[in-house]
N, CA, C and O atoms as a Tripos MOL2 file, in Angstrom:
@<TRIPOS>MOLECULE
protein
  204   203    51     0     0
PROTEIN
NO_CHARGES

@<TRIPOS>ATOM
      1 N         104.5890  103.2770   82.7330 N.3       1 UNK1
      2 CA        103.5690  102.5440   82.0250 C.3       1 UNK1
      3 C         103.1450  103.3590   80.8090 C.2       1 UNK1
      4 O         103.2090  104.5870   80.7500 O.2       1 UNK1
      5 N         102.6190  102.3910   79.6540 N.am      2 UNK2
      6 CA        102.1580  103.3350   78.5150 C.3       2 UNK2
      7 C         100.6720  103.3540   78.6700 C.2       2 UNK2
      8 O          99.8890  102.6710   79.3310 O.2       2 UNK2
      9 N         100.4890  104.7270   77.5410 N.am      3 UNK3
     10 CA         98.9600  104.6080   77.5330 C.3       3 UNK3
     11 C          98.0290  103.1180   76.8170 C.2       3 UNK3
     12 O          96.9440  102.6000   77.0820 O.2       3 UNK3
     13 N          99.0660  102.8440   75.8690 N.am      4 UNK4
     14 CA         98.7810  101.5880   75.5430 C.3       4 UNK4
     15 C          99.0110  100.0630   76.0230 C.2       4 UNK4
     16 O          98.5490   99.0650   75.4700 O.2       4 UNK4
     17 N          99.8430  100.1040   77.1980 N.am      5 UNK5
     18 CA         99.9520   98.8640   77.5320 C.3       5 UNK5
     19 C          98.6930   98.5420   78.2530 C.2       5 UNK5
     20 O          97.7710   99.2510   78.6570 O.2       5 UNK5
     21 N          98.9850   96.9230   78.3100 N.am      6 UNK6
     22 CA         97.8030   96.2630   78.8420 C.3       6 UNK6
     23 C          98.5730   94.9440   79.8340 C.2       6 UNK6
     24 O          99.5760   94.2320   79.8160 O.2       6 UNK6
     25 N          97.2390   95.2140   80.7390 N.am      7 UNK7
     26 CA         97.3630   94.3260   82.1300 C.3       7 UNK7
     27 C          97.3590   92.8790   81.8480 C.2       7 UNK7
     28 O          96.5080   92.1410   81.3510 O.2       7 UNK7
     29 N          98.7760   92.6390   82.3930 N.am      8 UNK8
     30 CA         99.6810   91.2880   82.0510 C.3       8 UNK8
     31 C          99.0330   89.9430   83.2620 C.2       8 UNK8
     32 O          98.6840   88.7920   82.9980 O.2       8 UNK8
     33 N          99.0740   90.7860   84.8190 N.am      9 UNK9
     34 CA         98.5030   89.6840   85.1040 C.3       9 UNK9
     35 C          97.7130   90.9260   86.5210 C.2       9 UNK9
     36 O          98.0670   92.0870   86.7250 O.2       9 UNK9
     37 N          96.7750   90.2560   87.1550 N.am     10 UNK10
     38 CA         95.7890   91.0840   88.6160 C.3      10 UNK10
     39 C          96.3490   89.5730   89.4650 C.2      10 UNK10
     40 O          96.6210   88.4130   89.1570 O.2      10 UNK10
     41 N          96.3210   90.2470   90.4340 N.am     11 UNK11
     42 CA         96.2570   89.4750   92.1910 C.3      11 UNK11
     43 C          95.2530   90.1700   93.1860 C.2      11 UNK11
     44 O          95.6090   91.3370   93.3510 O.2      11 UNK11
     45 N          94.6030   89.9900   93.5990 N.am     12 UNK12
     46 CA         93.9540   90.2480   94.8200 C.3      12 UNK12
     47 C          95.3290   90.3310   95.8790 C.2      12 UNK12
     48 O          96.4730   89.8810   95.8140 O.2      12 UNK12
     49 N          94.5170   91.2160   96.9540 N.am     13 UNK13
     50 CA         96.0420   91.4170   97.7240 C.3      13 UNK13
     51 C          94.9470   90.2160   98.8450 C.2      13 UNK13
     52 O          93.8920   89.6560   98.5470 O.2      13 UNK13
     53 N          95.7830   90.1700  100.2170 N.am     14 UNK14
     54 CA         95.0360   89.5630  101.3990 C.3      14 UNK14
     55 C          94.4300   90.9890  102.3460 C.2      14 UNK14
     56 O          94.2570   90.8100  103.5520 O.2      14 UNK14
     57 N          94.2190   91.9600  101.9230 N.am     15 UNK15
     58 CA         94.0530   93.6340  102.3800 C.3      15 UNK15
     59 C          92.3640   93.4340  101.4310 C.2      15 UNK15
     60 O          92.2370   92.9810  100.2930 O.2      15 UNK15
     61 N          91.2880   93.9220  102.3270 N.am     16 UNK16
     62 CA         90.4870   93.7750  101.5190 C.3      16 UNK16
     63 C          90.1370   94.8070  100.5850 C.2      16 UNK16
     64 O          90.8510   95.7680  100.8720 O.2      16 UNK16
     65 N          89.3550   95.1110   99.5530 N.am     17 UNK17
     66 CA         89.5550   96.0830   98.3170 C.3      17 UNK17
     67 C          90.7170   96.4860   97.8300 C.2      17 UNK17
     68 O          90.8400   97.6700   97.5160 O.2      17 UNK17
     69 N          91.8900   95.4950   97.6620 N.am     18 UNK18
     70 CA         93.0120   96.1370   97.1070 C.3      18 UNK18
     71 C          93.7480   94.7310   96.4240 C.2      18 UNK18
     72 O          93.9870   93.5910   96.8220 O.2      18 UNK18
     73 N          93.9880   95.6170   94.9850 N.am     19 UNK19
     74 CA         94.9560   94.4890   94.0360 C.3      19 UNK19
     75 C          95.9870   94.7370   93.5170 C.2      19 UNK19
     76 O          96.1290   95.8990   93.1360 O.2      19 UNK19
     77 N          96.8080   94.0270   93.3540 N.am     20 UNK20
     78 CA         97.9580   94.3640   92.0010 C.3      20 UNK20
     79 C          97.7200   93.7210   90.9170 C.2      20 UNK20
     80 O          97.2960   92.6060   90.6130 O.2      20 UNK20
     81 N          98.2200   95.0170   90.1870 N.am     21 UNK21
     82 CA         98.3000   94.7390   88.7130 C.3      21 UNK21
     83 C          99.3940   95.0890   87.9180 C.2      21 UNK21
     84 O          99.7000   96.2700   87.7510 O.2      21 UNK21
     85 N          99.8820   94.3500   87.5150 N.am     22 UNK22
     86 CA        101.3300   93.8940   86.1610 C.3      22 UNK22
     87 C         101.0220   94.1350   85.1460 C.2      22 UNK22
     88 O         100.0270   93.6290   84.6270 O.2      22 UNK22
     89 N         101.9900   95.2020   84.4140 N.am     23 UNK23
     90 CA        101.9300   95.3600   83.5640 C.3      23 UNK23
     91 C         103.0960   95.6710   82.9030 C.2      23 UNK23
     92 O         103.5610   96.7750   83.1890 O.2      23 UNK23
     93 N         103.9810   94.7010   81.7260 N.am     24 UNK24
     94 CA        105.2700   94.8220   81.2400 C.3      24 UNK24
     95 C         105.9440   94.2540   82.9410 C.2      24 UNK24
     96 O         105.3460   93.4540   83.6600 O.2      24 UNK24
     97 N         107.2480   94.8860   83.2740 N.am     25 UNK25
     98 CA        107.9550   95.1030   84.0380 C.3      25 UNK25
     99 C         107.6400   95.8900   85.4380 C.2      25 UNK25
    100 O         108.2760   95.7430   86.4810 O.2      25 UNK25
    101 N         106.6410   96.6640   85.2580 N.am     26 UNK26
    102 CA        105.8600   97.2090   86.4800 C.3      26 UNK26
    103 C         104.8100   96.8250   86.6750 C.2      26 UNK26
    104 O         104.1920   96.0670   85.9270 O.2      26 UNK26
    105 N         104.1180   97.6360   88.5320 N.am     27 UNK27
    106 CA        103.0850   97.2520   89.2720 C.3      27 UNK27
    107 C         102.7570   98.1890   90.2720 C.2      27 UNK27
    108 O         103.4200   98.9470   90.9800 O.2      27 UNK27
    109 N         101.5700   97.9390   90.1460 N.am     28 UNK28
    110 CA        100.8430   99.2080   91.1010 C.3      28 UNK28
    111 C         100.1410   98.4610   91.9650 C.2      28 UNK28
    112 O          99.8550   97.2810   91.7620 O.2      28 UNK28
    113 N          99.8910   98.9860   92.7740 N.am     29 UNK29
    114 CA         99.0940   98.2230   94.5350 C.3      29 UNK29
    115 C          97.3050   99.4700   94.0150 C.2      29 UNK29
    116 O          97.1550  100.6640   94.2740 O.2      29 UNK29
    117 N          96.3890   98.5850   93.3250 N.am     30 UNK30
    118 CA         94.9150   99.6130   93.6980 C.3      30 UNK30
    119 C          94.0590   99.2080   94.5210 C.2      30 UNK30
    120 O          93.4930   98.1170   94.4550 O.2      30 UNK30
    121 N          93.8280  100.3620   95.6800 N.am     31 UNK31
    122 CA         92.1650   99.9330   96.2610 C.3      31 UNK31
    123 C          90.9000  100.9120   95.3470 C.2      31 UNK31
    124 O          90.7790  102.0470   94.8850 O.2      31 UNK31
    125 N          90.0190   99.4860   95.4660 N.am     32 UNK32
    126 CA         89.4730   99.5110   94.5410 C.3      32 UNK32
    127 C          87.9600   99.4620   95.3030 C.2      32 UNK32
    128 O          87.7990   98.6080   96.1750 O.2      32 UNK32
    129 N          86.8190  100.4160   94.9560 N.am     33 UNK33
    130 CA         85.8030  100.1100   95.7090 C.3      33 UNK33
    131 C          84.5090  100.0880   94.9960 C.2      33 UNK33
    132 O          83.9340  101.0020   94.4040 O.2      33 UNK33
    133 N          84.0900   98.5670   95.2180 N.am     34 UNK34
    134 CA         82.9760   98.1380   94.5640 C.3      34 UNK34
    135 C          81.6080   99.1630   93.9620 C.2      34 UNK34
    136 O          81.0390  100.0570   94.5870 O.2      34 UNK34
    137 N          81.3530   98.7210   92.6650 N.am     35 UNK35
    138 CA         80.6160   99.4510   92.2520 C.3      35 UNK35
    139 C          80.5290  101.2390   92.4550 C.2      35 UNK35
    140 O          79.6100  102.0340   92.6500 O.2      35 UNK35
    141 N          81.7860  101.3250   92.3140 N.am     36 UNK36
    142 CA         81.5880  103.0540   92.4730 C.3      36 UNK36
    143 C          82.8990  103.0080   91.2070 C.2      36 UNK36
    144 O          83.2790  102.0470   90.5370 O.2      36 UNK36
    145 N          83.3870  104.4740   91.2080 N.am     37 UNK37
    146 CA         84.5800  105.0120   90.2010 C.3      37 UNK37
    147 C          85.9060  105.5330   91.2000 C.2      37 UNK37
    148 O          86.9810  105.9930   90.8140 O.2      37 UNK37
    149 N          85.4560  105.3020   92.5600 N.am     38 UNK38
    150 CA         86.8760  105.9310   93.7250 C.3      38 UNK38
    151 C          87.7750  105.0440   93.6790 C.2      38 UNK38
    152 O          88.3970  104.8700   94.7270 O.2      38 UNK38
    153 N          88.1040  104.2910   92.6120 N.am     39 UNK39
    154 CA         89.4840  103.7600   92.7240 C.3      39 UNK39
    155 C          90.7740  104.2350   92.8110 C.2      39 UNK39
    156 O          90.8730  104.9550   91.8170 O.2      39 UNK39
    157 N          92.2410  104.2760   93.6390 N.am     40 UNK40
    158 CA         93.1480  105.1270   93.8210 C.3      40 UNK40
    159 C          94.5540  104.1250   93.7970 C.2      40 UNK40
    160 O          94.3520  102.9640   94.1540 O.2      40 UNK40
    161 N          95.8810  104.4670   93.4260 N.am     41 UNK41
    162 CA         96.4030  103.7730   93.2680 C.3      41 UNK41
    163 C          97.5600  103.9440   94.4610 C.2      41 UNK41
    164 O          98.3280  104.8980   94.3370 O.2      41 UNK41
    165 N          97.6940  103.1760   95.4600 N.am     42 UNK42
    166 CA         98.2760  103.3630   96.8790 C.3      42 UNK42
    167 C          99.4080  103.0280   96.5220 C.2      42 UNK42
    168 O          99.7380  103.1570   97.7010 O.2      42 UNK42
    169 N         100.6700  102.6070   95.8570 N.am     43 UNK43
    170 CA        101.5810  102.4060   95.3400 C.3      43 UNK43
    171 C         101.9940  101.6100   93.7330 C.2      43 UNK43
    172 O         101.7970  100.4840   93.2760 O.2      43 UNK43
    173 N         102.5500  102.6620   93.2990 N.am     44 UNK44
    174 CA        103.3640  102.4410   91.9840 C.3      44 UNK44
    175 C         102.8940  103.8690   91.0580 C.2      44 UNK44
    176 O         102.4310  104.9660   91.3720 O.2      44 UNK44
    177 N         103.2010  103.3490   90.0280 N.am     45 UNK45
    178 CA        103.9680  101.9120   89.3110 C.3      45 UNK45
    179 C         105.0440  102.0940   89.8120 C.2      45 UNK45
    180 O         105.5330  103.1420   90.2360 O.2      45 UNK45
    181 N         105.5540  100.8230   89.7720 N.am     46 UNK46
    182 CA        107.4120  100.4440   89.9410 C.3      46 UNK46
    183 C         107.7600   99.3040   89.3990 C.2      46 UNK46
    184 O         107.0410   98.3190   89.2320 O.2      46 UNK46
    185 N         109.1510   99.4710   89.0520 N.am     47 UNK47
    186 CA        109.7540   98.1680   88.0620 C.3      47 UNK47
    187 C         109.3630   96.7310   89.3580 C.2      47 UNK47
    188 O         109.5170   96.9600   90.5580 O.2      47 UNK47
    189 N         109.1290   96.0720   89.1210 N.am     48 UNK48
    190 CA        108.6760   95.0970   89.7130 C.3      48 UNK48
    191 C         109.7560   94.2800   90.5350 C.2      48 UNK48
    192 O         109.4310   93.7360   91.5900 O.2      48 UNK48
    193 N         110.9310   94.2090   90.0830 N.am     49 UNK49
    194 CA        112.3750   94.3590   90.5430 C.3      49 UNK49
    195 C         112.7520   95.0470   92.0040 C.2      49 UNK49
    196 O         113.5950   94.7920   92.8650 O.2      49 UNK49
    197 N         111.9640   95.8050   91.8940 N.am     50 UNK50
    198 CA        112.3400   96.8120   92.7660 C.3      50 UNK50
    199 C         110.5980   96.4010   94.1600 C.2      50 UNK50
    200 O         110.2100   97.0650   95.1210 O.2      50 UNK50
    201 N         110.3960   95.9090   93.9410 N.am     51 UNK51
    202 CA        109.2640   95.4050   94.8510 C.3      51 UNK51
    203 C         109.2860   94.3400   96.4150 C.2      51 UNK51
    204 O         108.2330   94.0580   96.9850 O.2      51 UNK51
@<TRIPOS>BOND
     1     1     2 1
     2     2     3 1
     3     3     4 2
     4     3     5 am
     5     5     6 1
     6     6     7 1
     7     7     8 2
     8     7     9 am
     9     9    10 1
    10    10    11 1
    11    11    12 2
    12    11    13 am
    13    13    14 1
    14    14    15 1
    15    15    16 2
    16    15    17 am
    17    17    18 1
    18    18    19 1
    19    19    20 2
    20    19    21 am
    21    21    22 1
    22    22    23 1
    23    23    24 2
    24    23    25 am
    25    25    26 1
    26    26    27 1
    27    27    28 2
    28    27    29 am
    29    29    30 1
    30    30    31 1
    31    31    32 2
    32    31    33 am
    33    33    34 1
    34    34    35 1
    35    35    36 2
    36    35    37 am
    37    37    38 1
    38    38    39 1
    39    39    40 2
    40    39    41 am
    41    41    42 1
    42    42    43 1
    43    43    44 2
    44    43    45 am
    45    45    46 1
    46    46    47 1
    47    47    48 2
    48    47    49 am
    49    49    50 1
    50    50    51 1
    51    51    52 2
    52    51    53 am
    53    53    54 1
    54    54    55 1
    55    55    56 2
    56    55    57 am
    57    57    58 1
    58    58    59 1
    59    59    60 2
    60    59    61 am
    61    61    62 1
    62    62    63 1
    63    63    64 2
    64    63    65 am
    65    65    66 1
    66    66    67 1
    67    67    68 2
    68    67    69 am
    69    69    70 1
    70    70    71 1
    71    71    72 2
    72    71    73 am
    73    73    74 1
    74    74    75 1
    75    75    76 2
    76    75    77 am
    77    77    78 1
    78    78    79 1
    79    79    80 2
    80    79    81 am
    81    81    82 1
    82    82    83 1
    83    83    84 2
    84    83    85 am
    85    85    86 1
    86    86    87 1
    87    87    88 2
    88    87    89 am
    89    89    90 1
    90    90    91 1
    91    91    92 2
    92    91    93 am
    93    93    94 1
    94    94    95 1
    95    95    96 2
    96    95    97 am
    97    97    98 1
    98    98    99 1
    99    99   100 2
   100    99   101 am
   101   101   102 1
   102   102   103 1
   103   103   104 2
   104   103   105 am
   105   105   106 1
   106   106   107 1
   107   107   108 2
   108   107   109 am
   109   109   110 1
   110   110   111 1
   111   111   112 2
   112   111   113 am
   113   113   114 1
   114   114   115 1
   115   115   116 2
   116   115   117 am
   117   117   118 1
   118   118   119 1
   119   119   120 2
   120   119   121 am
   121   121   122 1
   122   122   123 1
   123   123   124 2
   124   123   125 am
   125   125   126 1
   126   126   127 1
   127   127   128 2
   128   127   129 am
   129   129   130 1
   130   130   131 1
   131   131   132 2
   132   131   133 am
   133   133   134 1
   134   134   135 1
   135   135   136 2
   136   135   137 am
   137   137   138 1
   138   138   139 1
   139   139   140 2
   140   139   141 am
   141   141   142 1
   142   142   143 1
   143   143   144 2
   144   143   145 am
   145   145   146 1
   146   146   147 1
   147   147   148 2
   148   147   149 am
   149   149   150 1
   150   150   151 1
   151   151   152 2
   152   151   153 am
   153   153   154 1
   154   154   155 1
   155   155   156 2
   156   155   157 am
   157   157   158 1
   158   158   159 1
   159   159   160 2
   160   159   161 am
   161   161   162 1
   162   162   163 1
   163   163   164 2
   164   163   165 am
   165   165   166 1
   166   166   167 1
   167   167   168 2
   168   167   169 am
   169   169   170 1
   170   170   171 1
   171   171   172 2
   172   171   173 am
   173   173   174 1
   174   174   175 1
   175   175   176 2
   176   175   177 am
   177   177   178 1
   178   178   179 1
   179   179   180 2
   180   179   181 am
   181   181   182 1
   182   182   183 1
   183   183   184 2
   184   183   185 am
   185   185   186 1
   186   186   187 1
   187   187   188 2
   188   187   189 am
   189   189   190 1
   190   190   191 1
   191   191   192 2
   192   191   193 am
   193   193   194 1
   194   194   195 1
   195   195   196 2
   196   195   197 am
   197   197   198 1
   198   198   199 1
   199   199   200 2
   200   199   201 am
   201   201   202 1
   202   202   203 1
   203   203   204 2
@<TRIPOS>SUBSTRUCTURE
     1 UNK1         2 RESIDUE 1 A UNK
     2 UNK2         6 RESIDUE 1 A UNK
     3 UNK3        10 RESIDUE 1 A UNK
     4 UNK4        14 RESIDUE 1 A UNK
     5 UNK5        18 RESIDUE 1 A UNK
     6 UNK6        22 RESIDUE 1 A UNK
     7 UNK7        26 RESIDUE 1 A UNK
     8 UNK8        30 RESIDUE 1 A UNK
     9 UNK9        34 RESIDUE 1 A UNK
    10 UNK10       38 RESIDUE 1 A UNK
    11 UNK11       42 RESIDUE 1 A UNK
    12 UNK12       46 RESIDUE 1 A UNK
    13 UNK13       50 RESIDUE 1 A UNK
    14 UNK14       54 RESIDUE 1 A UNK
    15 UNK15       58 RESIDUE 1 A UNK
    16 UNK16       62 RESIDUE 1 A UNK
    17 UNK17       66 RESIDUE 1 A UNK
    18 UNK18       70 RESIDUE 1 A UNK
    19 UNK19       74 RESIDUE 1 A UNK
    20 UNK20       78 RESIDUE 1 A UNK
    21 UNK21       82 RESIDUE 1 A UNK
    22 UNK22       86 RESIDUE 1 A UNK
    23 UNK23       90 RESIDUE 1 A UNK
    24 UNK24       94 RESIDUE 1 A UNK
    25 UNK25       98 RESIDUE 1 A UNK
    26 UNK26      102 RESIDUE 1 A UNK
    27 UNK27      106 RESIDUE 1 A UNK
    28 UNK28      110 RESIDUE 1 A UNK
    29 UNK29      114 RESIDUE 1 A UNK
    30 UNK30      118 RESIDUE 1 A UNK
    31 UNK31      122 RESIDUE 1 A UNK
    32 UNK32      126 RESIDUE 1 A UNK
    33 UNK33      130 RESIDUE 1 A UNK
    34 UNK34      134 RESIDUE 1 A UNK
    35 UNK35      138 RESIDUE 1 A UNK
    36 UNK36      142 RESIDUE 1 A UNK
    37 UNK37      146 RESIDUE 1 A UNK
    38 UNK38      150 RESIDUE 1 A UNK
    39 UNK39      154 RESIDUE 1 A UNK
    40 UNK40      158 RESIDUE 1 A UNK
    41 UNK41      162 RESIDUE 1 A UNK
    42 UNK42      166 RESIDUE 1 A UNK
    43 UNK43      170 RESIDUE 1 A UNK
    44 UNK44      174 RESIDUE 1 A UNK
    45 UNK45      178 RESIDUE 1 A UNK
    46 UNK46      182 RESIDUE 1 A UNK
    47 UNK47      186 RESIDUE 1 A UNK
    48 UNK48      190 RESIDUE 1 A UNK
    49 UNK49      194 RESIDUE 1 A UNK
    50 UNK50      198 RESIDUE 1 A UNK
    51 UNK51      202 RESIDUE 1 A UNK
């Protein structure tokens, strides 16, 4: 991923606090926790291909 790219598309997963997000050709799996900054990225990036 670049420092400049930007998020193509978000999904909510069915896992609660956790989404994917697309960006270009890759994707990362984040849990994400409300109103705080502990967000962590539990898988990726990866070519989306490969998913």
């Amino acid at each position: 991923m670049t420092k400049t790219g930007y998020i193509n598309a978000a999904f909510r997963s069915s896992r609660n606090n956790e989404t994917y997000l697309f960006i270009n050709d890759k994707y990362v799996l984040l849990d994400y926790a409300p109103g705080t900054s502990n967000d962590k990225v539990l898988y990726g990036p990866t070519p989306v291909r490969d998913g």
